[in-house]
N, C-alpha and C positions, 0 to 999 in steps of 0.2 A: 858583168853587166855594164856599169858604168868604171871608167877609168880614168885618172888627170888626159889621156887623148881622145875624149867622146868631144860630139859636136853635136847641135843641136837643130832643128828647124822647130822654128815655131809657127803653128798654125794659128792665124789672126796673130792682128797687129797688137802684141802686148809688150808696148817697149820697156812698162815699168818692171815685167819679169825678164826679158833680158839684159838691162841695164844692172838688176839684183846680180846676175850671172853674170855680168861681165865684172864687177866690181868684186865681185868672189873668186874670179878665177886669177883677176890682179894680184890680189892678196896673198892667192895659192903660188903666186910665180909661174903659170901656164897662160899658152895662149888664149886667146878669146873662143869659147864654146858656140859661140851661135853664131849658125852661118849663113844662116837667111831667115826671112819670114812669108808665111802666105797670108794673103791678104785678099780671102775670095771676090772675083770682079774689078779689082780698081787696077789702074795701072803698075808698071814694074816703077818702082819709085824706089829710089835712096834715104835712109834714114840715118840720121849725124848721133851717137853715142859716144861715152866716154871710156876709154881703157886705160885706167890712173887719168891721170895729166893729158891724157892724147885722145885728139879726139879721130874716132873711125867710122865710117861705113858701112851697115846692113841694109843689101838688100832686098826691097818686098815685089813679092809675086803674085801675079792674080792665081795662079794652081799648084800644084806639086809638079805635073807637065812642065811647064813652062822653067823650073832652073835647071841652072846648066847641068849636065853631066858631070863635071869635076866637082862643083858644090854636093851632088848629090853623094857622089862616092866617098866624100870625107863626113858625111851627116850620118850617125848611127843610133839616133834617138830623133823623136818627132814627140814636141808638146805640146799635143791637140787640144785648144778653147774653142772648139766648134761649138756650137750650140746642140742639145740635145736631138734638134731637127735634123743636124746634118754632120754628129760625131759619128755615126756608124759609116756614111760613104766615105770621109774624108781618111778614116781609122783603114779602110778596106783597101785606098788607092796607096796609102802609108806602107801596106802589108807585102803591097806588089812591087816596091822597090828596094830589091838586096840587099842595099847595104844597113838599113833599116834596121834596127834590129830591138830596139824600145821605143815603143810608144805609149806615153802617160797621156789617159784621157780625164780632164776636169769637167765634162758635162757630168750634171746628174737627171734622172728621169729618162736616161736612154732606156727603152722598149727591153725587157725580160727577153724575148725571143733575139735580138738582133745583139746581145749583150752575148748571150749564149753561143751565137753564131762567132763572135768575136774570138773568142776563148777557143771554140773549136777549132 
């Protein structure tokens, strides 16, 4: 499931949990896990973090559509902070992309019925 080679996209802009992760993966002696974030609506924008001592680059995207190809291919985990309004589409567009292959949802109060579709 997960490995010291997973990578990460995170859904919404939560730089205090990718910076936890990038500070964890220092420590671990691997590269940096997260490779982009989405940032539903706002423009593609660079965001400044730290990896030890250096400082690096993630960047944000207004959809899952919109990162590149190569970013996407190396992402095998997605950590959805949607909101409970909009965990199930965002979980579902997650599902439709291959390399995909863990997606941790932190909404609570998503719909019994669409929770179960999820699973399915």
């Amino acid at each position: 499931m997960f490995s010291k080679n997973s990578h990460a996209i995170i859904y919404w802009l939560h730089l205090s949990t990718a910076q936890k992760m990038l500070d964890f993966d220092f420590l671990c002696e691997r590269d940096p896990s997260v490779v982009a974030f989405v940032d539903p609506g706002k423009k593609v924008s660079n965001y400044k973090l730290f990896f030890g001592g250096k400082e690096i680059f993630i960047t944000s995207y207004p959809d899952l559509e919109s990162i590149p190809e190569y970013i996407l291919k190396k992402a095998d985990t997605m950590l959805n902070y949607a909101s409970f309004r909009s965990a199930y589409e965002s979980t579902l567009k997650a599902m439709d992309i291959e390399s995909i292959q863990n997606i941790i949802i932190f909404a609570e109060w998503i719909p019994e019925s669409q929770t179960r579709k999820i699973i399915a």
